[in-house]
Every structure is written in C-alpha cells, then in structure tokens.
KOLGU-588747 format. One record per residue (C-alpha): x, y, z; residue in one letter; residue number from 1. Coordinates in steps of 0.5 Angstrom, whole numbers, plus 500, padded with zeros to 3 digits. Layout:
<pts>
    px    py    pz   rest    nr
     X     Y     Z      a   NUM
...
</pts>
This chain:
<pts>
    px    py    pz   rest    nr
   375   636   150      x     1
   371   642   152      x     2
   366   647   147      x     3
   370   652   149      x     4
   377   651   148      x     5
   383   655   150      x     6
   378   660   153      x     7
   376   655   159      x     8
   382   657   162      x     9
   381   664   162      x    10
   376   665   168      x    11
   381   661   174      x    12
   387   665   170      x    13
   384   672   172      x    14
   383   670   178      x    15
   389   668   179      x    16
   393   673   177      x    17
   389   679   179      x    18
   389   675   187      x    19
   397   675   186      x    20
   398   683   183      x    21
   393   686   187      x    22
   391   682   193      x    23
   384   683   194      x    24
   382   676   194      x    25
   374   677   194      x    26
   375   681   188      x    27
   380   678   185      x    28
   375   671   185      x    29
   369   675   184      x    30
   372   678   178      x    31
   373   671   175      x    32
   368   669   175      x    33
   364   674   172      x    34
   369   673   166      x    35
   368   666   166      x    36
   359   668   166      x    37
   361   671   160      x    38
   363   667   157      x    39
   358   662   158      x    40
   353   667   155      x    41
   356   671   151      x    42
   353   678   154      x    43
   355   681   161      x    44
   353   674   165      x    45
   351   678   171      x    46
   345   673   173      x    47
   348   667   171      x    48
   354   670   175      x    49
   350   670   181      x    50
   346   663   179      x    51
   353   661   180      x    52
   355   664   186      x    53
   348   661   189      x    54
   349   654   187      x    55
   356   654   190      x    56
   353   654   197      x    57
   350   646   195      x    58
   353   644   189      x    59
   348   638   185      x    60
   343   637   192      x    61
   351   635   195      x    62
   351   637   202      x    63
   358   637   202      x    64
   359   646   201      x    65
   354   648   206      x    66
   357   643   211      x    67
   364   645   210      x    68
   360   653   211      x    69
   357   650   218      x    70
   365   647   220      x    71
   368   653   219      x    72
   362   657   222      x    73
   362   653   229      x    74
   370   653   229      x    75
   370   661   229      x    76
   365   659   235      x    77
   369   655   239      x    78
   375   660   237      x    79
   371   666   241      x    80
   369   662   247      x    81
   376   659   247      x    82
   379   666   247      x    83
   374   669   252      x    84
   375   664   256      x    85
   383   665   256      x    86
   385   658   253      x    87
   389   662   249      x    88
   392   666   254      x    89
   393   659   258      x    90
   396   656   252      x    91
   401   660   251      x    92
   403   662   258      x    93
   404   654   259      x    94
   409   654   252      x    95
   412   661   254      x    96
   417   656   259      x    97
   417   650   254      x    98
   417   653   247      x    99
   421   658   248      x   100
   425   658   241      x   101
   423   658   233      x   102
   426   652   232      x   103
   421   649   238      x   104
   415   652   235      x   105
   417   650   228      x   106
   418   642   230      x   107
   412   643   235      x   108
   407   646   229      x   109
   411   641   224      x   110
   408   634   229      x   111
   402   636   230      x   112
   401   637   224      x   113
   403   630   222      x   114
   399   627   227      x   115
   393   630   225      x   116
   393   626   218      x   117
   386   624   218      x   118
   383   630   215      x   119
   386   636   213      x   120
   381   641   215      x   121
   381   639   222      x   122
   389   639   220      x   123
   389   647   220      x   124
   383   648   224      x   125
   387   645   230      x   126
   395   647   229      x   127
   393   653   226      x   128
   390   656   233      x   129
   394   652   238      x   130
   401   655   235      x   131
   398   662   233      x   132
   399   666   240      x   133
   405   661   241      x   134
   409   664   235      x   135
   406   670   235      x   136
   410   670   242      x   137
   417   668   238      x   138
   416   674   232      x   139
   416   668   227      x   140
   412   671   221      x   141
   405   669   220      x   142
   407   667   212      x   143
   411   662   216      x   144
   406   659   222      x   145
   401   658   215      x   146
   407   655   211      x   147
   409   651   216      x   148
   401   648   217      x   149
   399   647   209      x   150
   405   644   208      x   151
   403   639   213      x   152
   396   638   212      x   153
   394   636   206      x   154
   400   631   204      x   155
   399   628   210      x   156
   393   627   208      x   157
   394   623   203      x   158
   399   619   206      x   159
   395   616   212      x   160
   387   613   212      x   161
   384   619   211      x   162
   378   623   208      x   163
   382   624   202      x   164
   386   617   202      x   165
   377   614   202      x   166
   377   619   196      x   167
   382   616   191      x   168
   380   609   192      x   169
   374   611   190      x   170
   377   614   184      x   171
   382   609   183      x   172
   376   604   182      x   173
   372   609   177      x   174
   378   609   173      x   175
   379   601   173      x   176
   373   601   170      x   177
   374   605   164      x   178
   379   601   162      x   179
   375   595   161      x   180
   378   589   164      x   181
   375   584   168      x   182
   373   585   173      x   183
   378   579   177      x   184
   384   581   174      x   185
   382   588   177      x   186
   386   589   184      x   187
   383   592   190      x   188
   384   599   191      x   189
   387   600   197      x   190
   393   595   195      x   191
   394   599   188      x   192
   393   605   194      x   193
   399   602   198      x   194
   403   601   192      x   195
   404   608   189      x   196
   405   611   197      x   197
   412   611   195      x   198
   411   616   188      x   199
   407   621   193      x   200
   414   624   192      x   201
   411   631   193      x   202
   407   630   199      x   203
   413   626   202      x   204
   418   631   200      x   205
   413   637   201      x   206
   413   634   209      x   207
   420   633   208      x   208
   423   641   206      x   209
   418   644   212      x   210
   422   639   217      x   211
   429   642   213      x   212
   427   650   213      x   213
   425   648   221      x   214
   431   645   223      x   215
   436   650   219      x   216
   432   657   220      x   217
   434   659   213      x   218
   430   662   208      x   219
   429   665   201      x   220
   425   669   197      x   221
   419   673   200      x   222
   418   668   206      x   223
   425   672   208      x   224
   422   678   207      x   225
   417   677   212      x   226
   421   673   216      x   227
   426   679   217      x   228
   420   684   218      x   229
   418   681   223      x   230
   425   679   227      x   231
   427   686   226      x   232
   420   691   228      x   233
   417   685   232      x   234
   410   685   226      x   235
   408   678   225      x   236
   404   681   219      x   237
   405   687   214      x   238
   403   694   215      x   239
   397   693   210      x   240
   395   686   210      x   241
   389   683   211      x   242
   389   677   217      x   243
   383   673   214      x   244
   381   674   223      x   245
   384   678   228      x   246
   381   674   234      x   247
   385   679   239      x   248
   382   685   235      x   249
   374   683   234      x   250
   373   680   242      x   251
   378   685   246      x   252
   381   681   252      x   253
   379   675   255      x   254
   374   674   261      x   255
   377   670   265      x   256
   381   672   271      x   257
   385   665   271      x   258
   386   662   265      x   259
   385   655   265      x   260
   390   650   259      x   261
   382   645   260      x   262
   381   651   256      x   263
   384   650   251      x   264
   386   643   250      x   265
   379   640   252      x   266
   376   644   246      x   267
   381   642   242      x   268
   380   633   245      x   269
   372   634   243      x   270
   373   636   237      x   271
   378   630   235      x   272
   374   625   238      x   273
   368   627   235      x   274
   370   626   229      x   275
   374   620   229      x   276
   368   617   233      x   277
   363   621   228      x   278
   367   618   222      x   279
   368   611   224      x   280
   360   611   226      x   281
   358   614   219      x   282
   363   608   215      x   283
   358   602   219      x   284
   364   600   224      x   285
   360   600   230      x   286
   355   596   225      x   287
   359   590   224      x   288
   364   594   218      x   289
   371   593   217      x   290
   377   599   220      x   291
   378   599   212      x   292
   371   599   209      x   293
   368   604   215      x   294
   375   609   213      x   295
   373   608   207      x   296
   365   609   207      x   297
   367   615   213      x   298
   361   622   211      x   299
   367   626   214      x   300
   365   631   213      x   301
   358   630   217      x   302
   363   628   222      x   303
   366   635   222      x   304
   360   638   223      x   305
   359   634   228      x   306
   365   634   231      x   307
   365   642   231      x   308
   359   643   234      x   309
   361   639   241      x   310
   367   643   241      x   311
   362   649   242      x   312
   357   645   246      x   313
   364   643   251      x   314
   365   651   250      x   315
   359   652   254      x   316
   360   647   259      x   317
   367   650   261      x   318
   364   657   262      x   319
   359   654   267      x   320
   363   651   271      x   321
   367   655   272      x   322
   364   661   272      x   323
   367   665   267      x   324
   360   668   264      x   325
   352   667   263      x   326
   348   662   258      x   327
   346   669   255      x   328
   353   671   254      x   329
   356   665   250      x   330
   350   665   246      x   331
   353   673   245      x   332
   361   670   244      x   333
   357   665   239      x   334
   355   670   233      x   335
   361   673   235      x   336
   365   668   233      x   337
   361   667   227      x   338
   363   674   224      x   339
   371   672   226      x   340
   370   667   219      x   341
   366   672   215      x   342
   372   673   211      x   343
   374   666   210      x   344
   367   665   209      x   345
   366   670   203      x   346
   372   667   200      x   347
   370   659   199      x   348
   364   661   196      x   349
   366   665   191      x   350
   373   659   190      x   351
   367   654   189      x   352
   364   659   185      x   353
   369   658   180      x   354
   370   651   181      x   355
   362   652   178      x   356
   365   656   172      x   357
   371   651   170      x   358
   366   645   171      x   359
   361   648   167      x   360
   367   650   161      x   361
   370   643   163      x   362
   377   646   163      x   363
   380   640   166      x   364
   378   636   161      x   365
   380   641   156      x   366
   388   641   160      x   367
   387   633   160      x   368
   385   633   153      x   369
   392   637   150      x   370
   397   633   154      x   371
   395   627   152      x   372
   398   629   145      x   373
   405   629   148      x   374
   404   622   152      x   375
   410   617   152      x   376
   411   611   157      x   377
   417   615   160      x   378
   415   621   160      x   379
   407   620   163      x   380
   408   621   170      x   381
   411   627   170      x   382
   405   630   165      x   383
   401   626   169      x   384
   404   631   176      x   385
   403   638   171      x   386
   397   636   169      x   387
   394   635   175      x   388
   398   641   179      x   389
   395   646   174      x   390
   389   643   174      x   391
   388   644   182      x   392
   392   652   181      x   393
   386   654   176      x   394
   380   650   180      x   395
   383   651   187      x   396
   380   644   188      x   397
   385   637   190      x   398
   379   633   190      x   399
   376   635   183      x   400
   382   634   180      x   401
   383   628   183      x   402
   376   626   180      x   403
   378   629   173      x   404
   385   627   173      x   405
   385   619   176      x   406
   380   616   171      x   407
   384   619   166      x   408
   390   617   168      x   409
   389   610   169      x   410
   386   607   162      x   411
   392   612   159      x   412
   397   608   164      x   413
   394   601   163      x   414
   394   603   155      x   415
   400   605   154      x   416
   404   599   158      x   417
   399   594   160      x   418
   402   595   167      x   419
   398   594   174      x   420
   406   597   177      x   421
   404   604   172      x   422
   398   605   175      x   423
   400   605   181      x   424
   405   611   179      x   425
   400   614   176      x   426
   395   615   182      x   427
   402   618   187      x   428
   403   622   182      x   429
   396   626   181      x   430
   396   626   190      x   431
   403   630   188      x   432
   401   634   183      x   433
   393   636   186      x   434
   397   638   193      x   435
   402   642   188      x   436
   397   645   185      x   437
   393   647   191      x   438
   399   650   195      x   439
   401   655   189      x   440
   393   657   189      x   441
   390   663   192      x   442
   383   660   191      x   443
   385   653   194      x   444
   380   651   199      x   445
   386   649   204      x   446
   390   656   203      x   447
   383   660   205      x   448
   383   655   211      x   449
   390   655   213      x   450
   391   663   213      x   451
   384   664   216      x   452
   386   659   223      x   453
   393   662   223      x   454
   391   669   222      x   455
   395   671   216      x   456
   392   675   210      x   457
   391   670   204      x   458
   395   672   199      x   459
   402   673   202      x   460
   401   666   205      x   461
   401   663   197      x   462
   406   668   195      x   463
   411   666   201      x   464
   409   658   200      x   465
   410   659   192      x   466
   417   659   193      x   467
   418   652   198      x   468
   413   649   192      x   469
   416   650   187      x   470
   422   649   189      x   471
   419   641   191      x   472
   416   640   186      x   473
   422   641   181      x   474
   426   636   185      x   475
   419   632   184      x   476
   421   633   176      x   477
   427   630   176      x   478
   426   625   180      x   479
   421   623   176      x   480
   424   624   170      x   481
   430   619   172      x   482
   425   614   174      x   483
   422   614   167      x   484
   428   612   163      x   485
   431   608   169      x   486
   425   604   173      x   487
   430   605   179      x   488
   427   604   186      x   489
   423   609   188      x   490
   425   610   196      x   491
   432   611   193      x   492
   430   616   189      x   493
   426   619   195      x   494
   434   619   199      x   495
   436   623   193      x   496
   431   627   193      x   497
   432   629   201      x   498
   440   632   199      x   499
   437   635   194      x   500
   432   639   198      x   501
   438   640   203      x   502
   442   642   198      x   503
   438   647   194      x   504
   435   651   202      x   505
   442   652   203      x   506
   444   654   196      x   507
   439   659   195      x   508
   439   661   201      x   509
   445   663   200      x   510
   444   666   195      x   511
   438   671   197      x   512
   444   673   202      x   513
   449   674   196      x   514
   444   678   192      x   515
   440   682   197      x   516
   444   683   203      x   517
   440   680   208      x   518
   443   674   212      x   519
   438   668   210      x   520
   437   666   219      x   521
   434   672   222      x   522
   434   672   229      x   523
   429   676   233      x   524
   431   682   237      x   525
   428   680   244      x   526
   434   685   247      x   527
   431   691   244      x   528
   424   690   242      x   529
   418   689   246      x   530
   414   683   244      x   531
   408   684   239      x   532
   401   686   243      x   533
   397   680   241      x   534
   393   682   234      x   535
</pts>
C-alpha cells in the first residue's frame, strides 16, 4: 500500500480532469505532474518535477521511451517524404474510384486494423495515414477516423502473437511464482494465455461495436456532433481544434507531377516487413528458436525503430528513381517531418512523466490494495476488469498496468479457488480492463498516437470514444457478472454480449435523436458543398 494514500491518486486525476475540461493536453499533463512533485516533496517540486520529466525520456537505463521517441520521429519523416512525393495524393485518387462510400472506408479502416495485430503502434502509424485523406475525402469526422483506428489497434493486439501478448506471458509467469507452487504443477503461459482468450471480453466486443457503428451509420453522444459538423459544413475537425499534424498545413502541396501509388504502399510494405523481420531476428528465429519462443523474446520495439527507418531509407530511393527531388531536399523534408511530430512528441514525454509520478507514489498498488478488501470468488473478475481500467485511465499505461495488476491478480485468483480455470479468467480480464482504461484516457500512449496519425486533436478523440467504451464495457460488466454467479460458457456470453451491443447502438441512438432532434445517420451533403481542401 502506498505511503501516501488517497493522495497518490491526485496528480493522474488533475491531469485527467483539466485535459477533458480544457483541452489543453500539454498543460493539462504538465500541471499534474507538477501536483504529484508536490507531493513528493512537500514544497513547490519544480526541480524534481523536471527531474521527472528528464527521466521519462530513459526510464531505469530502459531504452524503450527513447525508442519509441525515435519511432515516432522517423514516421513523421517518412509521412513528409511520402506526401511530398504524392503517395497521399496517389492513395487517395485510387480510392476515390473503389471507396467511394463512409460505410467502405469504415470497413476498410476496420480491416486493416485487424490485420495489423502485431504491434499496435505500427496499428495506428499505418491506418492511421493510409485512411486520413481517404475519409477526409468522405467528410467522416476526424474523432470517427481516430475511433475507429484505436478500437482496432490495441484489442487486436491482444488477441494475436504480438509484442503486448509476449508481455502478458511474462506477466502471467511472474505472477505463478508469487503464489508459491511447484514449479511442475505450474502450467506453460502460452496454454493459460489461449484459455483466457475468450474472457478478453472487452477487446473482443470492443472490436465488435466498431464493425456495429460501421455497418449501421449510427451514432450518439459527442461522436454525433462531430459527425453532424462534418456532414453538414464539410469540417472534418472543429473550428479551434488542435490536430496533433497538419501535414497538408506545414509541407504545402506535394512535388510531385504524377503521383505514384509505389509511393505510398511501398513505404507503408518496408515498414511492415521490417519489423516483422526485425522482430523474428531479435527473439533468436533465424538462430534455431521456435515461432512461439522468437515472438515471445521479439525486442519490438528495436524492431520499430528499425522497421521506421528503412521506411524513410525507402523514401529516399523513391525520390531518386523517379526523379522528384535531390539528396539535399530529402534531407530538408527530413527534419520537416521531425517537427510534424513535435506535438505528439511533447505529449508522451509528459504522459510518461506522470507515469514517473504514479510509480513514485505507487498509485497502482494503492488501488490494488483497496479493492482487495471488497474480493469474493464471484465478484473478482469484475473488480479485477475496474481495477486495472482505472489503473490504466489514471497511469495512461496498459502494459504498466499489466505489470501492476497481473502478479496480483493471479495469487489472489489461486487463493480464493485454488483454480488454474480462475486464473486464466483473471488474465482476460486485466487485457479487458488495461485496453478499457487506455481508451477512456487522454494520456494514454495509443490515444496520443492514434489522434497524431489520423490527424485529430487528442481530447476530442477520447471524448468522442468515452461514450463507445463505456458503453462495451458495461455490457462487459454484466456479462461477467453472470458468469460469476452462473460459470456459464464464455462464448455464449460473448453471443449475448453482441445483441447487447446492437441493441444499445440502436436504443441510444435513437435516443440522441428523441432528445435533441438530430437524426443519428448523417448523410454528408456532397450535392451542395464542395469537399473539404486538404488540411
């Protein structure tokens, strides 16, 4: 339990509150972590706030922040290059002939983002740009483009063999050896891994609503008022929002004469491959290693960098082939791209920052501590789902809450039924409720990229989405209510768990329209307004 008690929750819920209120992301953030400096030190904290904000960059000699920092930088690098070389343009005029309704775009921005279930940083870097001029092109809200990537991304990634899936069995390991038993009568994690797949309930149905929300065109809440705005006037973001990159803004129009679609997709293939290859390589695979023990030791997020930067490598050779500009101007597009990600840039620092601060005032282990009072065999998973969502709303981290939650959870499960079953339902719900908490959270790592790739400004996107998670996460609840007093099968839970979702789109939707008049299918006005210039 924490030294500091209740107050430990403080500095993540400033944050938190004043980036819904006010909007100001960087602000928002920075003041929280100045809170949480204060009460560290019990005086005004400024040095050790900007210790704080220093240390995120390496966390512990932990190259994973500064990695991540260069992955975004090299993608908003090879955006520039691919803009300017007309890829963009290319996309988007091959798209214009074959995706030529929302519904299309919805569905294609919804399978590419379950194919892409390896990483879901790569998730969001690669749906994200490949569909933002295409919807753009539709008037489908920015808020809905970046809904639609993060409600993919991250639950896919814990349905597949990915980097968060090697994680959790890491995880999943650490917490069998908190409860002391033998080590044969321990299963693998990869079998306990496979058994809790069904009871990933919310990134299942999570992945399930957006394929709803597609299909039907309906809305409700804010996500209705964006979508209206941009319908009706064309404006795929508010007057005063704040895009986390303005591509079109910064870098002007593209240099090209004829743009190419290699542009684009070529890029877009040598940053896939590279990782995938990158990732393989780093877990041992072309060394003798099994594919379950080389996705399980992958570095991925070396394989990120690495896979970026032979995106922009691939950039450059485009331009010389075919001739669109020198050595000297790439290198000028370059540093361009840099400043395209200055934002999001800003942003992680200062989320990680305040993941320094929660882990400094152990504010997981002080929510973990006050749940366990309230635990009963029926009622664990659920409390085990909230805890790890709030966990991950106040952190803004899904894998440290992964690391908080799971070795807790699993001596907890095994004490309470001595069950191996339990354990397995124990590890489905911390994905649910981490992938929960990290969509309702404007300082969550994916929600920062997310709205950085699709364009959007950040808290409108988590403002928008609050509505769709929740909504999942409460038919998360009772489901697994049921199933704590019942032990019914999952897979018939997740069946009813689907009606629900219909049901509730329809019903609130519906209801939007009953109380404020506005019809909860908005059909852009192509006859009377000319589409939006590119932002």
């Amino acid at each position: 339990m924490s030294e500091f008690g209740v107050l430990s929750v403080v500095p993540p819920l400033i944050a938190i509150a004043l980036a819904i209120v006010t909007r100001k992301a960087v602000l928002s953030l920075f003041l929280g972590v100045w809170a949480g400096a204060i009460i560290f030190t019990e005086s005004l904290g400024l040095v050790q706030t900007f210790e704080w904000i220093a240390g995120a960059i390496v966390l512990g000699g932990d190259p994973f922040h500064a990695q991540i920092l260069i992955f975004t930088l090299l993608l908003g690098s090879a955006v520039a290059m691919m803009w300017r070389l007309g890829g963009s343009y290319a996309i988007r005029n091959w798209a214009l002939q074959r995706v030529n309704t929302q519904r299309r775009a919805g569905v294609m921005t919804w399978m590419l983002g379950i194919a892409l279930f390896f990483d879901d940083y790569a998730n969001t870097a690669v749906v994200g740009s490949t569909m933002k001029d295409i919807s753009d092109n539709l008037w489908i809200s920015r808020e809905k483009l970046s809904y639609l990537v993060d409600s993919t991304a991250a639950p896919v990634a814990t349905l597949g063999i990915s980097s968060w899936v090697a994680f959790q069995l890491s995880m999943i390991e650490l917490g069998y050896e908190e409860t002391g038993l033998p080590e044969e009568e321990i299963p693998g994690s990869f079998s306990v891994f496979i058994q809790s797949w069904p009871f990933n309930m919310y990134s299942i149905l999570a992945i399930v609503m957006v394929a709803i929300i597609v299909l039907s065109r309906r809305d409700y809440g804010e996500m209705l008022t964006a979508e209206k705005r941009a319908a009706t006037t064309g404006k795929v973001t508010r007057d005063d929002a704040r895009p986390m990159q303005d591509v079109a803004g910064d870098l002007g129009e593209p240099h090209a004469a004829n743009p190419r679609l290699a542009s684009f997709l070529g890029p877009i293939l040598v940053l896939l491959v590279g990782i995938l290859v990158t990732a393989l390589w780093s877990g041992g695979l072309f060394e003798g290693a099994g594919v379950q023990a080389a996705v399980e030791e992958a570095d991925y997020a070396l394989a990120l960098v690495i896979g970026s930067f032979l995106m922009v490598l691939s950039t450059y050779i485009l331009a010389y082939v075919y001739g669109v500009f020198s050595l000297s101007e790439s290198v000028d597009t370059t540093i361009d791209g840099f400043g395209l990600m200055l934002t999001a840039v800003t942003i992680l620092v200062l989320a990680w920052s305040l993941g320094e601060v929660v882990s400094t005032l152990e504010t997981g282990e002080y929510v973990a501590g006050v749940v366990e009072d309230f635990v009963t065999p029926e009622l664990l998973p659920v409390l085990v789902f909230f805890t790890a969502a709030f966990i991950a709303f106040t952190t803004g981290t899904s894998w440290g809450t992964m690391a908080i939650v799971t070795p807790l959870a699993i001596p907890v499960a095994w004490d309470l039924a001595g069950s191996h079953d339990l354990v397995a339902v124990m590890v489905g719900m911390v994905f649910s409720g981490a992938i929960f908490g990290d969509h309702s959270s404007p300082i969550s790592d994916t929600s920062v990229l997310s709205s950085t790739f699709t364009g959007a400004d950040l808290i409108d996107h988590v403002r928008t989405q609050l509505y769709y998670a929740v909504t999942v996460a409460l038919v998360v609840t009772v489901l697994m209510l049921v199933w704590g007093f019942t032990e019914v099968t999952p897979w018939l839970l997740l069946v009813a768990g689907v009606v629900l979702l219909v049901g509730l789109v329809y019903g609130l939707s519906a209801l939007h329209e009953r109380l404020f008049d506005v019809e909860p299918r908005q059909e852009p006005a192509y006859e009377t307004i000319s589409p939006p210039e590119e932002e």
